[in-house]
N, CA, C, O and CB atoms as a CASP TS submission, in Angstrom:
PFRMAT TS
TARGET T0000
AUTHOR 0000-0000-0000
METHOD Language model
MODEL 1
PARENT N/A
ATOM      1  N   UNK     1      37.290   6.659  35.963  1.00  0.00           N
ATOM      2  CA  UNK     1      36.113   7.189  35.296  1.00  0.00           C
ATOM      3  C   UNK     1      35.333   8.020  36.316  1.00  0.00           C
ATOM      4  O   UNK     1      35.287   7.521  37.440  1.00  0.00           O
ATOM      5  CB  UNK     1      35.229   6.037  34.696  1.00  0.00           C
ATOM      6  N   UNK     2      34.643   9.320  36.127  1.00  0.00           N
ATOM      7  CA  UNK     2      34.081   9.930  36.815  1.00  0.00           C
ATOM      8  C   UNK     2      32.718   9.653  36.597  1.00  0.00           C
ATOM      9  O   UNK     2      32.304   8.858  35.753  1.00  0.00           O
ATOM     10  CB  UNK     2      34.466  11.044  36.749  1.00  0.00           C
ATOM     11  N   UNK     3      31.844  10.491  37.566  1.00  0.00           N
ATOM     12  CA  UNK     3      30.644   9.589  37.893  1.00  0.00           C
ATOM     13  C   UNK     3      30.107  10.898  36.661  1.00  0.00           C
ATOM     14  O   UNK     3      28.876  10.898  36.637  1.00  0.00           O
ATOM     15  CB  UNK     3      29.855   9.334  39.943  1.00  0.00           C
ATOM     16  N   UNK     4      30.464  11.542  36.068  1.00  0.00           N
ATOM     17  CA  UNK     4      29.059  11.839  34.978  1.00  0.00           C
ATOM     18  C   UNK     4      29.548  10.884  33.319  1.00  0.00           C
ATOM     19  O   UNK     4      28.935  10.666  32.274  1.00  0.00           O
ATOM     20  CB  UNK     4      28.892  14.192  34.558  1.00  0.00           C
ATOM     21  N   UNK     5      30.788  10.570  33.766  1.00  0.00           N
ATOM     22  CA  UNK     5      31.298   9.565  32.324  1.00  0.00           C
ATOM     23  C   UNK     5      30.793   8.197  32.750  1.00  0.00           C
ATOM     24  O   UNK     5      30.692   7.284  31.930  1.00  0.00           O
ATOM     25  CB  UNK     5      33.259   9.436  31.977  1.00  0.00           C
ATOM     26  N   UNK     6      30.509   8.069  33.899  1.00  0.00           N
ATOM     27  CA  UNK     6      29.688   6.942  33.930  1.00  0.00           C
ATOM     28  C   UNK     6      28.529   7.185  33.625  1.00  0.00           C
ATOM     29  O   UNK     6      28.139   6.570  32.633  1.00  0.00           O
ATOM     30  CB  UNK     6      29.652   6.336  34.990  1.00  0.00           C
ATOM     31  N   UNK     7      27.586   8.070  34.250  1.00  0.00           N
ATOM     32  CA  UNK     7      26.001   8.266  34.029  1.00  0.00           C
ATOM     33  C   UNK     7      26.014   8.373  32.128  1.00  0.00           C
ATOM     34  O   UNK     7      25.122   7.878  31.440  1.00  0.00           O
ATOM     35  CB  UNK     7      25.297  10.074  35.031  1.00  0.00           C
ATOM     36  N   UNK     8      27.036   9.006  31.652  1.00  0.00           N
ATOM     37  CA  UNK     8      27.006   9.787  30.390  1.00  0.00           C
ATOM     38  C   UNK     8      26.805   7.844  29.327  1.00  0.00           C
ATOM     39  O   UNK     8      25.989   7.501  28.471  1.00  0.00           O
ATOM     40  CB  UNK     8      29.012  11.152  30.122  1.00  0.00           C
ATOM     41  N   UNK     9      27.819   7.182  29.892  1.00  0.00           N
ATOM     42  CA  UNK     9      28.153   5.896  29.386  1.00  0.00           C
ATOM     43  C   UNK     9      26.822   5.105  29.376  1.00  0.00           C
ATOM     44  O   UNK     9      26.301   4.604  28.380  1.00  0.00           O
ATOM     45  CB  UNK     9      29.287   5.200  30.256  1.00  0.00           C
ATOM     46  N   UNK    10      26.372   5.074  30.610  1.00  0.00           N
ATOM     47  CA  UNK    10      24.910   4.771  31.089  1.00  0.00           C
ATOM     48  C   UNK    10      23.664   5.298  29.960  1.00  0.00           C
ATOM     49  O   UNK    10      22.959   4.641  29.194  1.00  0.00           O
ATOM     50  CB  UNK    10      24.701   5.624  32.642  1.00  0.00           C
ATOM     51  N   UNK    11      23.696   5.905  30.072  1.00  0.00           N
ATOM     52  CA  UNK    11      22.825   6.924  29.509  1.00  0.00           C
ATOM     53  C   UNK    11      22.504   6.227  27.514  1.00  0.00           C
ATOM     54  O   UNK    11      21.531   5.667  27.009  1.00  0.00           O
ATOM     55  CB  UNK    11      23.918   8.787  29.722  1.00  0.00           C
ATOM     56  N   UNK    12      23.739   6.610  26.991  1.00  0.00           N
ATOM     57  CA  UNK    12      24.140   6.208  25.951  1.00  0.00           C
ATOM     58  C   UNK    12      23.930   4.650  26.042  1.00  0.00           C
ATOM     59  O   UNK    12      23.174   4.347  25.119  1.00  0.00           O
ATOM     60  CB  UNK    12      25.448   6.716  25.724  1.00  0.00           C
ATOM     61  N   UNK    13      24.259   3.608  26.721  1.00  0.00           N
ATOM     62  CA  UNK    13      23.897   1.981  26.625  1.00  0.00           C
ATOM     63  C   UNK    13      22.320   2.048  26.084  1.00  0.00           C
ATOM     64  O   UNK    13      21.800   1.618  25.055  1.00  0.00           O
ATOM     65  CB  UNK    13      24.028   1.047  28.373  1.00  0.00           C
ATOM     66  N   UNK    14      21.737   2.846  27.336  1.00  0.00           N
ATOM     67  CA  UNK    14      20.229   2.742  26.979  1.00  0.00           C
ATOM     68  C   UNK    14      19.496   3.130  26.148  1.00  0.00           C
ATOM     69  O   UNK    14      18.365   2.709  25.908  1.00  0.00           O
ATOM     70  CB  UNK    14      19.638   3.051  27.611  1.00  0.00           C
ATOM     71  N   UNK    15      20.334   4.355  25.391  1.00  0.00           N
ATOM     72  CA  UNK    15      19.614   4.709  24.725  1.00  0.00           C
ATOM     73  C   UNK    15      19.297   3.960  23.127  1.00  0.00           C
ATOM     74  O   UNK    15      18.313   4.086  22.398  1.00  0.00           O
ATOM     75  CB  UNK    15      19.998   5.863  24.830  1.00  0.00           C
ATOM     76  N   UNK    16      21.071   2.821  22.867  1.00  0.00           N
ATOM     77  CA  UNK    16      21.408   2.358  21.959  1.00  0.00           C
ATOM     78  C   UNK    16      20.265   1.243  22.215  1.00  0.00           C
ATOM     79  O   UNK    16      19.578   0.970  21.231  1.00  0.00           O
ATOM     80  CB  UNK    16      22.878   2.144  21.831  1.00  0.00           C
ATOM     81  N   UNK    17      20.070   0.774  23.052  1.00  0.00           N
ATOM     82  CA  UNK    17      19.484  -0.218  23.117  1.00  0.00           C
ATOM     83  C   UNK    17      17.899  -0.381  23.249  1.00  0.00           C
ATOM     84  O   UNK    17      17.434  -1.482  23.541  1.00  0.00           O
ATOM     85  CB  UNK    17      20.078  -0.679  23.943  1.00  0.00           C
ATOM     86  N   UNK    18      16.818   1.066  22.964  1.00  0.00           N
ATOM     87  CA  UNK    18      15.947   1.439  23.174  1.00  0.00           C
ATOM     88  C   UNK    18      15.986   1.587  21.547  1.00  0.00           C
ATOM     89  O   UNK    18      14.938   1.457  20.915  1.00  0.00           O
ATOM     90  CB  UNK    18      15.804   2.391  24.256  1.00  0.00           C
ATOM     91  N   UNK    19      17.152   1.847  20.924  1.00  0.00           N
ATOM     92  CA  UNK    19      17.440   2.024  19.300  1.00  0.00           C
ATOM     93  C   UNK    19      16.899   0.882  18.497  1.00  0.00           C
ATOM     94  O   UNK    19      15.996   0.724  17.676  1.00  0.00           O
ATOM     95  CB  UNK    19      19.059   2.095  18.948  1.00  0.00           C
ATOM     96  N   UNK    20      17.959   0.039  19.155  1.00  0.00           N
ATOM     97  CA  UNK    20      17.718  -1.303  18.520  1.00  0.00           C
ATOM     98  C   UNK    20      16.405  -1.998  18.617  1.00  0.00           C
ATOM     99  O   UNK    20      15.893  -2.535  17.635  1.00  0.00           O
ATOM    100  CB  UNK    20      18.623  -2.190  19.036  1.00  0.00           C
ATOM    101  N   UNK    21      15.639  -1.985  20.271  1.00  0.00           N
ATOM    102  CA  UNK    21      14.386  -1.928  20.262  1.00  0.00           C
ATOM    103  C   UNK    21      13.505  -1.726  19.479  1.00  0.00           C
ATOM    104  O   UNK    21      12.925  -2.738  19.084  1.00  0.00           O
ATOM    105  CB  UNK    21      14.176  -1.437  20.799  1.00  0.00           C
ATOM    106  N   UNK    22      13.143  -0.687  19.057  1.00  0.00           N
ATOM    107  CA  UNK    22      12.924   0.414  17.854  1.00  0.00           C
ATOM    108  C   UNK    22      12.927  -0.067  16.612  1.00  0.00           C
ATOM    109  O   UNK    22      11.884  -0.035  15.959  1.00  0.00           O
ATOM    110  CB  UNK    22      13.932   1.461  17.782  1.00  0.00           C
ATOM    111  N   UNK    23      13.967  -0.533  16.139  1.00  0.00           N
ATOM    112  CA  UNK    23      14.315  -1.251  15.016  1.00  0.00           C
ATOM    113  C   UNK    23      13.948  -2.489  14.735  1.00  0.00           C
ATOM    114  O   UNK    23      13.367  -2.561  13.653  1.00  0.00           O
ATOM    115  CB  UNK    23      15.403  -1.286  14.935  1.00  0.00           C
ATOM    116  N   UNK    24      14.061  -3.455  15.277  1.00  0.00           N
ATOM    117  CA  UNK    24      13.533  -4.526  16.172  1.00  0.00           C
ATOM    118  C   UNK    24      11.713  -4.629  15.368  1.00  0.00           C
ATOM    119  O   UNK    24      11.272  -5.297  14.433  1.00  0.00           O
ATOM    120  CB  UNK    24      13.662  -3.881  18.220  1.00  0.00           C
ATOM    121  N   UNK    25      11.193  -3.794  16.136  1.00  0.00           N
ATOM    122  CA  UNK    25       9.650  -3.746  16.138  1.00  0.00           C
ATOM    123  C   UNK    25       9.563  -3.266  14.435  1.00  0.00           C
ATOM    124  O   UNK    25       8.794  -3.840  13.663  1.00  0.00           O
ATOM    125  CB  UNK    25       8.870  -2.447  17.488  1.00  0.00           C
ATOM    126  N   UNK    26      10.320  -2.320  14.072  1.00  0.00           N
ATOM    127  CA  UNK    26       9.982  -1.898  12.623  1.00  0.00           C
ATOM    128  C   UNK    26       9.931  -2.511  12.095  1.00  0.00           C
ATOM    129  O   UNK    26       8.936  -2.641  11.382  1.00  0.00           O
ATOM    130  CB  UNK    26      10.465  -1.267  11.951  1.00  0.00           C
ATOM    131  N   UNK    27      11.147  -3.492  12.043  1.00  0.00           N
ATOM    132  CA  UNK    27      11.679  -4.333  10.583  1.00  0.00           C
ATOM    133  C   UNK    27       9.739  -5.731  10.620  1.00  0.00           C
ATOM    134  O   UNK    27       8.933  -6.148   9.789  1.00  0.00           O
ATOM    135  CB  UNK    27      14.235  -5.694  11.118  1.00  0.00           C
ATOM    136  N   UNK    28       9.986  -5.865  12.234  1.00  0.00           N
ATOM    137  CA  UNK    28       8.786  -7.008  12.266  1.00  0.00           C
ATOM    138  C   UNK    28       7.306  -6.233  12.447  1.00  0.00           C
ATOM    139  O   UNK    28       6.404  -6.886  12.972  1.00  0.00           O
ATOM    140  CB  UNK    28       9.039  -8.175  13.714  1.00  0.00           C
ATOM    141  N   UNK    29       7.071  -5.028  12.078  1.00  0.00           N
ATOM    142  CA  UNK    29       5.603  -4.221  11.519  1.00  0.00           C
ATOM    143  C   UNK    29       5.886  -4.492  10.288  1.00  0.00           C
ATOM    144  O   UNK    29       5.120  -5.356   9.859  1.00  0.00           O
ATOM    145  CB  UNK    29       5.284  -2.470  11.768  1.00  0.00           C
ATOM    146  N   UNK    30       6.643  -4.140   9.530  1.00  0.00           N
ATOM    147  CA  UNK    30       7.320  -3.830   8.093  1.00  0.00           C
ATOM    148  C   UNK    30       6.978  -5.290   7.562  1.00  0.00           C
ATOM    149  O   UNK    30       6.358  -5.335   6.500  1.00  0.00           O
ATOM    150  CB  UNK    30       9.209  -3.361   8.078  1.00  0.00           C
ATOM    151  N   UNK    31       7.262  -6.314   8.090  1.00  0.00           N
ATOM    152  CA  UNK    31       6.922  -7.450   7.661  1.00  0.00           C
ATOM    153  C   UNK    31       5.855  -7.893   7.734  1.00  0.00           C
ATOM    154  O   UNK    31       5.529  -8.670   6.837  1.00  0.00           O
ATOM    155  CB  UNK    31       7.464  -8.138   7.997  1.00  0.00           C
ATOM    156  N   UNK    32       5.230  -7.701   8.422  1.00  0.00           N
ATOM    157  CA  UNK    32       3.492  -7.977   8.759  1.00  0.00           C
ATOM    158  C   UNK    32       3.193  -6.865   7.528  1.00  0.00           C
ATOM    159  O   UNK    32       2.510  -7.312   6.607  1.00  0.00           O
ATOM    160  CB  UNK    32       2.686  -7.429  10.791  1.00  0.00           C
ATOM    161  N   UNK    33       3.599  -5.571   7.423  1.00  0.00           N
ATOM    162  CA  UNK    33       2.432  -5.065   6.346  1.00  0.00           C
ATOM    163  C   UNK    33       2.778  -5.454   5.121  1.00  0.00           C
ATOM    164  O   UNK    33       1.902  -4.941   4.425  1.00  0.00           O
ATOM    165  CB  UNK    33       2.188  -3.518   6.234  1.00  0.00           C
ATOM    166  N   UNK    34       3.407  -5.960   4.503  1.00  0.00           N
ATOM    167  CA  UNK    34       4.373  -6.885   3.357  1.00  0.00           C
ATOM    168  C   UNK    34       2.945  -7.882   3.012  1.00  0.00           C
ATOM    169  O   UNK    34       2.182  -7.866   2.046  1.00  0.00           O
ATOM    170  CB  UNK    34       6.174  -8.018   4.223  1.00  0.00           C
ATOM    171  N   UNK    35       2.973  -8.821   4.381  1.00  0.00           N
ATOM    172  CA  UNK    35       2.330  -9.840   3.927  1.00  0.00           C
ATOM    173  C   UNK    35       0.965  -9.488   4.020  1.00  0.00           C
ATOM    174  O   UNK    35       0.180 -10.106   3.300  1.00  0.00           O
ATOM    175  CB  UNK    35       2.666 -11.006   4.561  1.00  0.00           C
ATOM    176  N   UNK    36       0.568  -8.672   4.721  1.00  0.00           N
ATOM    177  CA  UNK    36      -1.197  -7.870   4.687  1.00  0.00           C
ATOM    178  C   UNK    36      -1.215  -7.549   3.351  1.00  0.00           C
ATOM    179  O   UNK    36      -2.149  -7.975   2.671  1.00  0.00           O
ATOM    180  CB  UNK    36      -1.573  -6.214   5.711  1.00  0.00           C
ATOM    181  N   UNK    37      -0.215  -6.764   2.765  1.00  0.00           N
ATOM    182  CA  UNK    37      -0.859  -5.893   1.334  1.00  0.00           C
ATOM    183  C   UNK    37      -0.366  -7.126   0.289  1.00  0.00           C
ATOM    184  O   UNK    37      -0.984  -7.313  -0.759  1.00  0.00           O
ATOM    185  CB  UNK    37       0.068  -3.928   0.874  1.00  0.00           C
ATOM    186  N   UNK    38       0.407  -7.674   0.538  1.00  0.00           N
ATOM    187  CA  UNK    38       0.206  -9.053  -0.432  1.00  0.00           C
ATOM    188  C   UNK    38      -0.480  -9.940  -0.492  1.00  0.00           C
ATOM    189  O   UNK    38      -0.596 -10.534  -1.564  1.00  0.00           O
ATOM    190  CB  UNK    38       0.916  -9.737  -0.503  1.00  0.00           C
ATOM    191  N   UNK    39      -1.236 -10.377   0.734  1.00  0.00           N
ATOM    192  CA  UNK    39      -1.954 -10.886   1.221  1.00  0.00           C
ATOM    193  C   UNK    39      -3.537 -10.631   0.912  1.00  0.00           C
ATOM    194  O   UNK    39      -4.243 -11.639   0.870  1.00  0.00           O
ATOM    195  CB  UNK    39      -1.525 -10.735   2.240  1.00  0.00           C
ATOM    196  N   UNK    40      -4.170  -9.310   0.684  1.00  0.00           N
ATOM    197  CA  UNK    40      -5.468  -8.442   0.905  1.00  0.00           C
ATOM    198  C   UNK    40      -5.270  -7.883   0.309  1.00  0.00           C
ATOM    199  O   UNK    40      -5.683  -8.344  -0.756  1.00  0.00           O
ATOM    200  CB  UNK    40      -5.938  -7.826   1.876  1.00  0.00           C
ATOM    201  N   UNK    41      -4.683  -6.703   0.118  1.00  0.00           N
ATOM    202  CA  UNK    41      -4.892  -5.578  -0.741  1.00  0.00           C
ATOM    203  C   UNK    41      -4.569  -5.958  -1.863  1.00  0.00           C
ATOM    204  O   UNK    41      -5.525  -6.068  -2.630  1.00  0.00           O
ATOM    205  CB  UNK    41      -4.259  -4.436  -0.458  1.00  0.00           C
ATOM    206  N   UNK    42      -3.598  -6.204  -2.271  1.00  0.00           N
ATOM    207  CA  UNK    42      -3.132  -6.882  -3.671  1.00  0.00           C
ATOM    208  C   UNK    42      -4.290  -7.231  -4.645  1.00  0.00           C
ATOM    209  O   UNK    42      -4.774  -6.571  -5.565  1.00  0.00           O
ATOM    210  CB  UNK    42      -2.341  -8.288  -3.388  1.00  0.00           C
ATOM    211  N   UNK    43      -4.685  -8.856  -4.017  1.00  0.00           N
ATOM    212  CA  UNK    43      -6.001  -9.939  -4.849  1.00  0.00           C
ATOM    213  C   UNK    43      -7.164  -8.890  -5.076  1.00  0.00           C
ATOM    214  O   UNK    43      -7.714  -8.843  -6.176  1.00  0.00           O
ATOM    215  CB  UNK    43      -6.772 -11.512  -3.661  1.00  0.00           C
ATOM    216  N   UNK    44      -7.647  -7.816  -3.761  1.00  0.00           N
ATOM    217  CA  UNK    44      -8.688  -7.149  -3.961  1.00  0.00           C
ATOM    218  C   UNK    44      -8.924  -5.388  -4.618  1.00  0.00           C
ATOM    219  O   UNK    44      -9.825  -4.549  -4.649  1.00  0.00           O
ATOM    220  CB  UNK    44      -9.101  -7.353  -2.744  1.00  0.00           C
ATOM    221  N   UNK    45      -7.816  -5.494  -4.968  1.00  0.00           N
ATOM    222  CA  UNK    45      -7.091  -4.326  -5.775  1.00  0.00           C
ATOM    223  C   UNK    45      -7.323  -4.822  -7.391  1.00  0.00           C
ATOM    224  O   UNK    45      -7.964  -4.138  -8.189  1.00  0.00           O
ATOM    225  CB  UNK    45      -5.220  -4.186  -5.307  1.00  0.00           C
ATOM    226  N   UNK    46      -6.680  -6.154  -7.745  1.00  0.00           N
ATOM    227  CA  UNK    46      -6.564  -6.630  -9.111  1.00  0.00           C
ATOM    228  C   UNK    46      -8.193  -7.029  -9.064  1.00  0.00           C
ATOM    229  O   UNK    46      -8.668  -6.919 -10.194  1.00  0.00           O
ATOM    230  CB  UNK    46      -5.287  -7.977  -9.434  1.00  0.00           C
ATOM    231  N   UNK    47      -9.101  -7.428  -8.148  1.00  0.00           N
ATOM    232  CA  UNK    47     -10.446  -7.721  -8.253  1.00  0.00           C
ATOM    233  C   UNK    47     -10.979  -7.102  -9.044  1.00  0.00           C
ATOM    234  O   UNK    47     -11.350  -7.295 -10.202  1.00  0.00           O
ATOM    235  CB  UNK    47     -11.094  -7.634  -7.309  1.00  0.00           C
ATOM    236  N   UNK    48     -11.029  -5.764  -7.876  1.00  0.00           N
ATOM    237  CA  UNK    48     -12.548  -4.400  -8.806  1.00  0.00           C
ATOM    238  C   UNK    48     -11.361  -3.789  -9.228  1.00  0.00           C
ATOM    239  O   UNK    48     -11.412  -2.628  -8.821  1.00  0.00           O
ATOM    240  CB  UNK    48     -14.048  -2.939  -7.621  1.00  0.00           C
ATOM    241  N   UNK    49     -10.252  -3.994  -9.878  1.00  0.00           N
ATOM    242  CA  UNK    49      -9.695  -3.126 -11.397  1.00  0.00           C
ATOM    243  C   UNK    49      -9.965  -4.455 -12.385  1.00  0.00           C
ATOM    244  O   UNK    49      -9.758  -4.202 -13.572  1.00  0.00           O
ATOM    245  CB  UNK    49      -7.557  -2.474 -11.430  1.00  0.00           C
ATOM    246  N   UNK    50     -10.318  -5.586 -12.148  1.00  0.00           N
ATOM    247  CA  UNK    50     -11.107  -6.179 -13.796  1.00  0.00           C
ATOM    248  C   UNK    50     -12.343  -5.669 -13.447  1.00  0.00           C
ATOM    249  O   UNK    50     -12.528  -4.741 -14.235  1.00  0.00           O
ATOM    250  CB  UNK    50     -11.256  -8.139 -14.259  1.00  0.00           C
ATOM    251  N   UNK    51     -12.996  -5.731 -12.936  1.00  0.00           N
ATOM    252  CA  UNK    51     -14.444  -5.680 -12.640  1.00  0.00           C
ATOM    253  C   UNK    51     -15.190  -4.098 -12.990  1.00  0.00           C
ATOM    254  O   UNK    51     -16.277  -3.928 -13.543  1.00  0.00           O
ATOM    255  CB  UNK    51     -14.581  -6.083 -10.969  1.00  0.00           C
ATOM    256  N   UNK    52     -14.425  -3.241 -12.582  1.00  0.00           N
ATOM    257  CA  UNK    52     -14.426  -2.314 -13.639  1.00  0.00           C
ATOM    258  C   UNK    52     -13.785  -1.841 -15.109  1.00  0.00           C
ATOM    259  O   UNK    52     -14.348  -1.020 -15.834  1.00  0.00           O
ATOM    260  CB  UNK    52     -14.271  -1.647 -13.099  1.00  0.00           C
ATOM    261  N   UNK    53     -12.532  -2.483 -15.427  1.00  0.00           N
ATOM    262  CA  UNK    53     -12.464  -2.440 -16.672  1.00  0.00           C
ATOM    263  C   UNK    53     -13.809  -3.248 -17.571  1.00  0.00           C
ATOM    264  O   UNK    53     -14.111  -2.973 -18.732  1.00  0.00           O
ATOM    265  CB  UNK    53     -11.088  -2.989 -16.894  1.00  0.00           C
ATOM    266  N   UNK    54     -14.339  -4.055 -16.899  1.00  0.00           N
ATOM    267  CA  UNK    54     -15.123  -5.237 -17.536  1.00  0.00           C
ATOM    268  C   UNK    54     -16.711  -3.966 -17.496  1.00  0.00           C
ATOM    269  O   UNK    54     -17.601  -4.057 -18.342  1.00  0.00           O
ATOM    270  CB  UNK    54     -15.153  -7.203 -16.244  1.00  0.00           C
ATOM    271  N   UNK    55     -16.729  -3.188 -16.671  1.00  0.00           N
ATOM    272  CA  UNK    55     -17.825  -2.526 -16.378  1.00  0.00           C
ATOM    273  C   UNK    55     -17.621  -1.151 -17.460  1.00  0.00           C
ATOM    274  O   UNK    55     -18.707  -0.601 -17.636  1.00  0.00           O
ATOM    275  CB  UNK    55     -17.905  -2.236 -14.670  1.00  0.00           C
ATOM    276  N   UNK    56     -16.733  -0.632 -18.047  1.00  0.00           N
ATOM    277  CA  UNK    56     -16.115   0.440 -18.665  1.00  0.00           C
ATOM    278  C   UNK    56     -15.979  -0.354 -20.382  1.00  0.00           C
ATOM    279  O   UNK    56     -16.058   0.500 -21.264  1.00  0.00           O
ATOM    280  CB  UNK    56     -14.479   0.909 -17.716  1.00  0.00           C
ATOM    281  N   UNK    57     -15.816  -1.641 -20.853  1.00  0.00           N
ATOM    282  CA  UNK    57     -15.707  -1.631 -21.622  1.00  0.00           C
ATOM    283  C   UNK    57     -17.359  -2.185 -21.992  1.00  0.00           C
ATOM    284  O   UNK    57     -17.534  -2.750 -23.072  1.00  0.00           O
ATOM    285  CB  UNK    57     -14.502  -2.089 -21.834  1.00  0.00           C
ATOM    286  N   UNK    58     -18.541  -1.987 -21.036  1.00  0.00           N
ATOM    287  CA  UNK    58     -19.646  -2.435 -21.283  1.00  0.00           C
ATOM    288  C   UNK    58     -20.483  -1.222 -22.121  1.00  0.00           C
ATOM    289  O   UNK    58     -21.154  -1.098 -23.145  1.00  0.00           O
ATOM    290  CB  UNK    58     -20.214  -2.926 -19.971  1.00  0.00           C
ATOM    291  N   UNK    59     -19.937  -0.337 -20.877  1.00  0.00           N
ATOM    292  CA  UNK    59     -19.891   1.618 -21.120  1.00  0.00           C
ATOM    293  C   UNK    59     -19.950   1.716 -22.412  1.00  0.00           C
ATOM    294  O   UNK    59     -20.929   1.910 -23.133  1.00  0.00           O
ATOM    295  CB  UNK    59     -18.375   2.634 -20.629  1.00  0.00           C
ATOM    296  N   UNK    60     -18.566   1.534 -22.737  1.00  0.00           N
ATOM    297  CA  UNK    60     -18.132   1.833 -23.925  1.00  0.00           C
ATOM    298  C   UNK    60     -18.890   1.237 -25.280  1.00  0.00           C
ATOM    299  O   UNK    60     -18.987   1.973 -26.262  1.00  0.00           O
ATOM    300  CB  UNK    60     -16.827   1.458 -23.848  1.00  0.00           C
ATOM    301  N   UNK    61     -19.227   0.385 -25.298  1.00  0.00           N
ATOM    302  CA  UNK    61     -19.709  -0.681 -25.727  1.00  0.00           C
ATOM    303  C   UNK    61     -21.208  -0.312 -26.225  1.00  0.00           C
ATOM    304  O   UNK    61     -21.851  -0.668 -27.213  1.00  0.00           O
ATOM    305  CB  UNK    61     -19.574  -1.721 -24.668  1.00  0.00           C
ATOM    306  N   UNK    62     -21.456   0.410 -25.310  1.00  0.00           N
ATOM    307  CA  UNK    62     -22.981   0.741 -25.583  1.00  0.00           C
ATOM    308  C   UNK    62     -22.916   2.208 -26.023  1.00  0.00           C
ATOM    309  O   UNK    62     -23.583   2.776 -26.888  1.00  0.00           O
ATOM    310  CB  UNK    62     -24.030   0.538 -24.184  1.00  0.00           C
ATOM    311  N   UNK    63     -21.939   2.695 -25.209  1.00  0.00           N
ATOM    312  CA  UNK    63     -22.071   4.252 -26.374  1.00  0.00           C
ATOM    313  C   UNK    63     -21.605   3.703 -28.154  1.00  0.00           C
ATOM    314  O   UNK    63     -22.270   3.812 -29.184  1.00  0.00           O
ATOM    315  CB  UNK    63     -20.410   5.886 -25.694  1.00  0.00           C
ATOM    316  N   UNK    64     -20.688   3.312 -28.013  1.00  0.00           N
ATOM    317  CA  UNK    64     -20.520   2.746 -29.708  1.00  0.00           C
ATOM    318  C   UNK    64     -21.848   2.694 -30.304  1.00  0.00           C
ATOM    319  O   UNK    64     -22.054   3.506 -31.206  1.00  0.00           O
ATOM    320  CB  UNK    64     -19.852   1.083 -29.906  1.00  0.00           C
ATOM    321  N   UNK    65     -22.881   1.822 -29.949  1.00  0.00           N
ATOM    322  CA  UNK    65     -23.697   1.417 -30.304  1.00  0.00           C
ATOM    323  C   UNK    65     -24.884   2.878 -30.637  1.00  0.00           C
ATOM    324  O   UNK    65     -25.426   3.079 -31.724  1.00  0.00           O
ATOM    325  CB  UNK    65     -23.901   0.309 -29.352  1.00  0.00           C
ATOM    326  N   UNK    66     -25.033   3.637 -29.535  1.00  0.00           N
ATOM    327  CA  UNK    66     -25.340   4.689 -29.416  1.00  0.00           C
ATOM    328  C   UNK    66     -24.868   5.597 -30.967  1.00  0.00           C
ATOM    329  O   UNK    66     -25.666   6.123 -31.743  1.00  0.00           O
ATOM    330  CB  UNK    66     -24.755   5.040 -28.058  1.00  0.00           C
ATOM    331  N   UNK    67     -23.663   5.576 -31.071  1.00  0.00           N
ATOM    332  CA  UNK    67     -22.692   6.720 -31.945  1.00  0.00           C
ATOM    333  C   UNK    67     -23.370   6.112 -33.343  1.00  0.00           C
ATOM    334  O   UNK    67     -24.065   6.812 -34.081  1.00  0.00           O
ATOM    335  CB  UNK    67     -20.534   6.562 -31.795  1.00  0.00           C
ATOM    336  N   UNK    68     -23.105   4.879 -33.569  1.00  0.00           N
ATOM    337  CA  UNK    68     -23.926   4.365 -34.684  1.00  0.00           C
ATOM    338  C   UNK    68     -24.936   4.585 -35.269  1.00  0.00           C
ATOM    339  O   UNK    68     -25.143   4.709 -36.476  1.00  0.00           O
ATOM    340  CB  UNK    68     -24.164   3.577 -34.592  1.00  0.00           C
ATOM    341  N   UNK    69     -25.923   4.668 -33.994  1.00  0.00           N
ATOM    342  CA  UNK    69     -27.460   4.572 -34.141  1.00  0.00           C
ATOM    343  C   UNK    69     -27.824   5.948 -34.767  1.00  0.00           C
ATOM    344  O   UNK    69     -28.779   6.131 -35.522  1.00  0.00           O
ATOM    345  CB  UNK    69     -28.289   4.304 -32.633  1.00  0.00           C
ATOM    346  N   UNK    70     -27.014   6.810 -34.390  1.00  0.00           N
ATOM    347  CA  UNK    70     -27.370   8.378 -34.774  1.00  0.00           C
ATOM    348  C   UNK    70     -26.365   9.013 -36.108  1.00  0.00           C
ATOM    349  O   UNK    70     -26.468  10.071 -36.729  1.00  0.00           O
ATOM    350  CB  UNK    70     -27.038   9.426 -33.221  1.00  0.00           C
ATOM    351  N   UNK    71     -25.658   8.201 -36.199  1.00  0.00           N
ATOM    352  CA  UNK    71     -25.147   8.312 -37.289  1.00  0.00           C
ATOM    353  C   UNK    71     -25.867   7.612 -38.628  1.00  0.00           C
ATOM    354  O   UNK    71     -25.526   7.950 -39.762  1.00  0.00           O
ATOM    355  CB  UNK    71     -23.937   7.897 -37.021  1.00  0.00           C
ATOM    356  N   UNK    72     -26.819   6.681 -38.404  1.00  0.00           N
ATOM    357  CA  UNK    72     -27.460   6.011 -39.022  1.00  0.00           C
ATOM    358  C   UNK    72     -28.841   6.965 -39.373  1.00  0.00           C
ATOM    359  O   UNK    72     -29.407   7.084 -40.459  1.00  0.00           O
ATOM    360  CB  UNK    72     -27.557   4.746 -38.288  1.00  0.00           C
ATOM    361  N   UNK    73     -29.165   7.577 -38.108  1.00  0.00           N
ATOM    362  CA  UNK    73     -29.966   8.594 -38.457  1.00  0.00           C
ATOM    363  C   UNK    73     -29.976  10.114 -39.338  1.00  0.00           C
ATOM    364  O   UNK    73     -30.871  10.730 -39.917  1.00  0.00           O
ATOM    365  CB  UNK    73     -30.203   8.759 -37.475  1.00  0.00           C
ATOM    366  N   UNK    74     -28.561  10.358 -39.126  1.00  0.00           N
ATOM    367  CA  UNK    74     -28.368  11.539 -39.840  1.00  0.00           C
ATOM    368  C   UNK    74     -27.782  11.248 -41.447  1.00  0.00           C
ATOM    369  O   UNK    74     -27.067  12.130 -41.922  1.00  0.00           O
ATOM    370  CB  UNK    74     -27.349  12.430 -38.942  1.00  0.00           C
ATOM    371  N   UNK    75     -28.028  10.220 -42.153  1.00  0.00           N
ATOM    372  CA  UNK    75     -27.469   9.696 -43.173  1.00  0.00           C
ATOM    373  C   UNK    75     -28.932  10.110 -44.324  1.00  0.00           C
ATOM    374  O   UNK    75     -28.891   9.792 -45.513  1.00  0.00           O
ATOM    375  CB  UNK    75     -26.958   7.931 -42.819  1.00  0.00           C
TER
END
């Protein structure tokens, strides 16, 4: 083996293994943000989307009432 098929061989070990490194850390970020957004975002996502549907059908609720009232008037 010559010495740049060694450096070349060299070279390539480290780099595979700076790969896997790499990979390594992703898969275990990837898993931490899994359990963060299942964890947090999720519960407080489904929170204020009732909390405003509940706030939108109050809305609504009162324009009805509104639509009535003036329909009652123009009769």
């Amino acid at each position: 083996m010559t010495e740049f098929d060694r450096k070349v061989e060299e070279a390539s070990v480290r780099f595979n293994r700076s790969v896997a490194n790499i990979a390594e850390t992703l898969e275990k970020e990837t898993a931490s943000l899994v359990v963060y957004l299942n964890d947090e975002v999720v519960p407080a996502v489904r929170s204020h989307s009732s909390k405003a549907l509940r706030t939108a059908a109050g809305k609504l609720s009162e324009f009805a009432d509104f639509l009535e009232s003036q329909h009652g008037k123009n009769q």
